[in-house]
Every structure is written in C-alpha cells, then in structure tokens.
MIRO-573949 format. One line per 8 residues: number of its first residue (from 0); their letters; for each residue x, y, z of N, C-alpha, C. Coordinates in nm, 3 decimals. Example, Ala and Ser with C-alpha at 12.3 -4.5 7.8 and 13.67 -1.06 7.14 Angstrom:
0) AS) 1.319:-0.569:0.780:1.230:-0.450:0.780:1.320:-0.330:0.780; 1.285:-0.225:0.708:1.367:-0.106:0.714:1.290:0.003:0.787;
This chain:
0) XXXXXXXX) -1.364:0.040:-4.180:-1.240:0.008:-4.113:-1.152:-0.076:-4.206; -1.227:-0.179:-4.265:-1.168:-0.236:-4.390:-1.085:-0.146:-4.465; -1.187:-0.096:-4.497:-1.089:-0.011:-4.632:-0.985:0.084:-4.603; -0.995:0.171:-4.486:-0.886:0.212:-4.384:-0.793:0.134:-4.410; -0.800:0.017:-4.364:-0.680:-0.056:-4.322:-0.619:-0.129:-4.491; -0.695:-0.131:-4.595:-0.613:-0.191:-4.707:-0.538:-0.048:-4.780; -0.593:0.027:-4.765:-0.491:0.140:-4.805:-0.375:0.141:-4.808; -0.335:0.094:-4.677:-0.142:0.063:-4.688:-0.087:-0.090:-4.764;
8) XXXXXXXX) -0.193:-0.126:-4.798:-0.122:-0.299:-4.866:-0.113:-0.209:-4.991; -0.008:-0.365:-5.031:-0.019:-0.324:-5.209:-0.132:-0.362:-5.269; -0.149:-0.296:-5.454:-0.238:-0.348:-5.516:-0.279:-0.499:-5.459; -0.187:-0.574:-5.520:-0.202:-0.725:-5.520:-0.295:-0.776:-5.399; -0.221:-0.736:-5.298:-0.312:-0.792:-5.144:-0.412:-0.693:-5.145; -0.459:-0.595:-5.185:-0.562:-0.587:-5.182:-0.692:-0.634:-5.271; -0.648:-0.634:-5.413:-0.745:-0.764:-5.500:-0.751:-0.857:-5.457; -0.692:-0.933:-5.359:-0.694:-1.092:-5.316:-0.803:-1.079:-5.206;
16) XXXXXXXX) -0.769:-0.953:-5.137:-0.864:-0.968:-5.011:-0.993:-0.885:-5.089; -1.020:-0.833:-5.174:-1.137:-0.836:-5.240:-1.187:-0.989:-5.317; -1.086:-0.996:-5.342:-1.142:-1.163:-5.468:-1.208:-1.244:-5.286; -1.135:-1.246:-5.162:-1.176:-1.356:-5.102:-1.342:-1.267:-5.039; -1.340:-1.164:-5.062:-1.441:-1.098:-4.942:-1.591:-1.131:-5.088; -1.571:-1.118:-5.190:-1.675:-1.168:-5.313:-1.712:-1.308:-5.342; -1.619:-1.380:-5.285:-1.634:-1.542:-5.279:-1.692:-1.594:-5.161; -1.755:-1.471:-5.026:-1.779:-1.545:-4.904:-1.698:-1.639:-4.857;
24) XXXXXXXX) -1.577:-1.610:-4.878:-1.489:-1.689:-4.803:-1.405:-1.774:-4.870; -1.456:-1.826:-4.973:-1.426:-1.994:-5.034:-1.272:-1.904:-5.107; -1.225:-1.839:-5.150:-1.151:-1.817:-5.234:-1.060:-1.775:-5.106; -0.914:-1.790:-5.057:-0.880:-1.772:-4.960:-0.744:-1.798:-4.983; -0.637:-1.663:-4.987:-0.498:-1.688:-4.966:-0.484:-1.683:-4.812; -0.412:-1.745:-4.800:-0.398:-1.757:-4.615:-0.339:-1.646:-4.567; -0.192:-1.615:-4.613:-0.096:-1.491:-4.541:-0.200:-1.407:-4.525; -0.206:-1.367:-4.647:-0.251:-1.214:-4.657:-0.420:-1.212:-4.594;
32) XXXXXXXX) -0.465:-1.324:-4.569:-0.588:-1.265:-4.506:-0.571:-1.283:-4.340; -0.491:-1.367:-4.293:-0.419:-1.430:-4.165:-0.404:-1.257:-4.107; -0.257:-1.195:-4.179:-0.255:-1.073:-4.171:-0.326:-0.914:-4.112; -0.453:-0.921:-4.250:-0.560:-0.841:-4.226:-0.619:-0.869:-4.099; -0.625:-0.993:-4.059:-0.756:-1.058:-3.965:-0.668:-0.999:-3.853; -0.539:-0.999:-3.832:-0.489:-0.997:-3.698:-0.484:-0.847:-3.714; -0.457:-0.769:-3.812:-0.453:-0.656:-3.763:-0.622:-0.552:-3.754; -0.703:-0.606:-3.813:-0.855:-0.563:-3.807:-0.898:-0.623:-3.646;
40) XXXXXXXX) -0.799:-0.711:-3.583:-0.851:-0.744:-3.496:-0.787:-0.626:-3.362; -0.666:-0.640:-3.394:-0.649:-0.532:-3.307:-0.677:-0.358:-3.328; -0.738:-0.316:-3.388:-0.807:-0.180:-3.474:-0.933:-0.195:-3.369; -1.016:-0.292:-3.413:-1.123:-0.311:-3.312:-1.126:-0.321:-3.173; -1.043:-0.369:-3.131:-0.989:-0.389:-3.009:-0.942:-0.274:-2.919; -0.862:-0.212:-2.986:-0.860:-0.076:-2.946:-0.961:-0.017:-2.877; -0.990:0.046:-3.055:-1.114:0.092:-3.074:-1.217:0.062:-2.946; -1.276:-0.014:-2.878:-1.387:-0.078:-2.794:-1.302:-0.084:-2.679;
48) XXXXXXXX) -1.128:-0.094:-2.665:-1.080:-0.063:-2.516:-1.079:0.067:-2.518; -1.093:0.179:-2.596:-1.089:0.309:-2.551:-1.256:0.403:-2.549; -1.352:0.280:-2.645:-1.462:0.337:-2.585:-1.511:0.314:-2.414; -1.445:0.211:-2.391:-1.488:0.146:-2.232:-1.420:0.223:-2.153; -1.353:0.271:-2.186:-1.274:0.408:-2.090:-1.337:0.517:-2.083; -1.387:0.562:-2.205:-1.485:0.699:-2.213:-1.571:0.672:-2.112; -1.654:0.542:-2.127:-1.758:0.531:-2.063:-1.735:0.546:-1.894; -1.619:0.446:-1.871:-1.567:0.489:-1.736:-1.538:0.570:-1.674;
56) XXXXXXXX) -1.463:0.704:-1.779:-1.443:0.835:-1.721:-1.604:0.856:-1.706; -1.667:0.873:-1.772:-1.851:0.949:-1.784:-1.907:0.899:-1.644; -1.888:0.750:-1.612:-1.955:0.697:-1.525:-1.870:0.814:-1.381; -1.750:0.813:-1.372:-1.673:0.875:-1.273:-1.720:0.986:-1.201; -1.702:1.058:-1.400:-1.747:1.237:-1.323:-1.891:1.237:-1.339; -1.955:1.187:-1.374:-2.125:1.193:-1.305:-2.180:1.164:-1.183; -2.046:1.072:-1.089:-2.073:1.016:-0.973:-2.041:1.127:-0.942; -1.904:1.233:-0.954:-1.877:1.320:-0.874:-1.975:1.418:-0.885;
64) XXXXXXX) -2.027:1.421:-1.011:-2.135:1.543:-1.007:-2.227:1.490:-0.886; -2.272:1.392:-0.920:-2.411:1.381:-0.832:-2.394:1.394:-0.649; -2.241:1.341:-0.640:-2.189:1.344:-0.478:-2.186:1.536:-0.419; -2.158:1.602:-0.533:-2.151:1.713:-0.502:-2.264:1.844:-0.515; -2.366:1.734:-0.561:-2.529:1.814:-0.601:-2.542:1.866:-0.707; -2.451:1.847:-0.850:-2.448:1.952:-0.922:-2.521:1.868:-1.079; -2.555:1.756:-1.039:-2.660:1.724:-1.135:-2.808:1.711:-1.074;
C-alpha cells in the first residue's frame, strides 16, 4: 500500500520517506511524513469500511437464504 501510494510523490519525498522508514523512525521530516500518514490512513480506512460492508451484505443474503430454505 506504501509503495502504491509513493508513486505519485516526487523523487525527493519519496527518498525521505525511505531515508525515515531505514532509520526506524529517528530520521524524520515532518510534512512529508505528516502527509503520507494521513493519507495511508485514509487508504486503510476505506479499505476496512468497504470490507465491513461485504461482510454485511454476506451476513444479509445468507439470512435471506436460510429464511427461505435455500441453504
């Protein structure tokens, strides 16, 4: 998902957010990782609000299956 998402930065922000992701942290421009963080956060976020929907539709039509005998 990382790497997805640095594709659209430039070079630059993306060596920085490599230099900070090889330093475990300690090496740290703020913007540009501030940035990433908010938008990796909403990618995930998504991501996990639209699996919880799948699951909800599944849960739905299995109830209807089962109300109607067909599981």
């Amino acid at each position: 998902m990382v790497k997805r998402l640095l594709e659209g930065y430039p070079l630059k922000q993306r060596q920085e957010v490599m230099g900070f992701m090889k330093s475990n942290g300690v090496y740290r421009i703020d913007e540009t990782i501030d940035k990433i963080s908010k938008e990796l956060y909403i990618l995930s976020n998504n991501a996990r609000i639209e699996r919880n929907r799948e699951r909800e539709r599944n849960k739905l039509i299995n109830k209807y299956k089962r109300s109607m005998g067909l599981i």
